[in-house]
C-alpha positions as CSV (number, residue, x, y, z in Angstrom):
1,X,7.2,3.7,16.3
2,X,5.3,6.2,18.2
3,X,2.1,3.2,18.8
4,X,4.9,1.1,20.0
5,X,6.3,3.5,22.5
6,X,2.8,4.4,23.6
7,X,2.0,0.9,24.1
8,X,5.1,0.9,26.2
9,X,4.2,3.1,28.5
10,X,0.7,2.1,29.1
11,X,2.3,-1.2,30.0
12,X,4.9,0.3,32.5
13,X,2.7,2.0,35.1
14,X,5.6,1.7,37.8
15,X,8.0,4.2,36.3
16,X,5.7,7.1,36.2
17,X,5.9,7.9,32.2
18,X,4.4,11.2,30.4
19,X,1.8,9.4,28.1
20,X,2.7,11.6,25.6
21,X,5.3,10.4,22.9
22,X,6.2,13.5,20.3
23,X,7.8,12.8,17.0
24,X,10.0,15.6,16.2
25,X,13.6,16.4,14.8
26,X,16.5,18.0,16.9
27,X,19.3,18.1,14.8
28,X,21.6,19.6,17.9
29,X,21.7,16.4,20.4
30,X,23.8,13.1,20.0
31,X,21.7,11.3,17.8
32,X,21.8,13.9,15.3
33,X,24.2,12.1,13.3
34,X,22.4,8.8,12.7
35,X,19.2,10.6,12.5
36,X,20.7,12.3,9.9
37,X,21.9,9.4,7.8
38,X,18.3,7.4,8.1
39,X,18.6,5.6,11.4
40,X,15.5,6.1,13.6
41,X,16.7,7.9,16.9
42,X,14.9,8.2,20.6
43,X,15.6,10.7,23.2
44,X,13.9,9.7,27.0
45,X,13.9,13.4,28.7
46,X,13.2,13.7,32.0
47,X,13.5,14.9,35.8
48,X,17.9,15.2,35.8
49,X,17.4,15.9,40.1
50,X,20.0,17.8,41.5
51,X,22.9,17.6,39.5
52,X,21.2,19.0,36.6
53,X,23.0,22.3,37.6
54,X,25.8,20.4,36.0
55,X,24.6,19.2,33.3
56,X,27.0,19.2,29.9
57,X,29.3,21.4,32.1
58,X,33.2,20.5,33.2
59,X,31.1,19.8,36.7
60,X,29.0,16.7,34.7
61,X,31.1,13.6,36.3
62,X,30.3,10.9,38.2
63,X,29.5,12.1,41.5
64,X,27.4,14.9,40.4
65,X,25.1,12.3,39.0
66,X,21.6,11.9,40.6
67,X,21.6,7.8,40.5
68,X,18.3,7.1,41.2
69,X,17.7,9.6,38.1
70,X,20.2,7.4,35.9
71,X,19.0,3.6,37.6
72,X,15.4,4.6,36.2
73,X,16.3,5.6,32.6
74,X,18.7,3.1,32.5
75,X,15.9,0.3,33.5
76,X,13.5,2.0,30.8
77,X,16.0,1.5,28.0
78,X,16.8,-2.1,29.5
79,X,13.5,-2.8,28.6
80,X,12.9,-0.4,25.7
81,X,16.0,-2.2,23.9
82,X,14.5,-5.4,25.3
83,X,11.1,-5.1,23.3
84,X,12.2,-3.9,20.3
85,X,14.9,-6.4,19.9
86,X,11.6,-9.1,20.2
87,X,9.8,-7.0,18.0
88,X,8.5,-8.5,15.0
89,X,8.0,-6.7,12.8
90,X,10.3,-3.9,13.8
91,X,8.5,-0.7,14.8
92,X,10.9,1.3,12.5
93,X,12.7,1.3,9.9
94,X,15.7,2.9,8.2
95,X,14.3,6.0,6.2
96,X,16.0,7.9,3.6
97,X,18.9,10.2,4.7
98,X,18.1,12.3,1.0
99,X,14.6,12.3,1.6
100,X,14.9,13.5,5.6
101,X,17.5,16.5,4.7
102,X,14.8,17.6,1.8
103,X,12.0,17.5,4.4
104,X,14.1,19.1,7.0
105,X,16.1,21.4,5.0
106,X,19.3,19.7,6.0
């Protein structure tokens, strides 16, 4: 997975990516759960603009969101969901939710 996603951002210069793709494990976010039962999982970080002051706070609605912010990520994963729906073979695959908790201490 992590050639594939490197490969993906060499090949979208226009949306200004961080070359570097890091595999780690953060048990504490929303994909935690499906991580956790052997689904692969991706988390895009990046610039939240001003609103990030509310940011998973009662203030985190709508209007607080910086759009051009959300437009971008939601492009990237557009096409992100695009390539690895024509991906063949598939860049990941379901690993072993026994295996992950013993390596993780789960």
């Amino acid at each position: 997975m992590k050639s594939f996603l490197e490969a993906l951002v060499r090949e979208l210069p226009g949306y200004a990516l961080e070359p570097d793709v890091a595999s780690s494990v953060h048990t504490y976010s929303d994909h935690a759960a499906f991580m956790k039962r052997g689904v692969c999982a991706l988390a895009i970080y990046g610039e939240l603009g001003p609103g990030v002051r509310f940011y998973h706070t009662p203030g985190d609605k709508y209007d607080t969101v910086d759009r051009s912010g959300v437009n971008g990520h939601a492009a990237l994963v557009a096409v992100l969901a695009r390539r690895l729906a024509d991906a063949d073979p598939m860049p990941a695959a379901r690993m072993d939710p026994a295996a992950l908790a013993a390596e993780h201490g789960w």
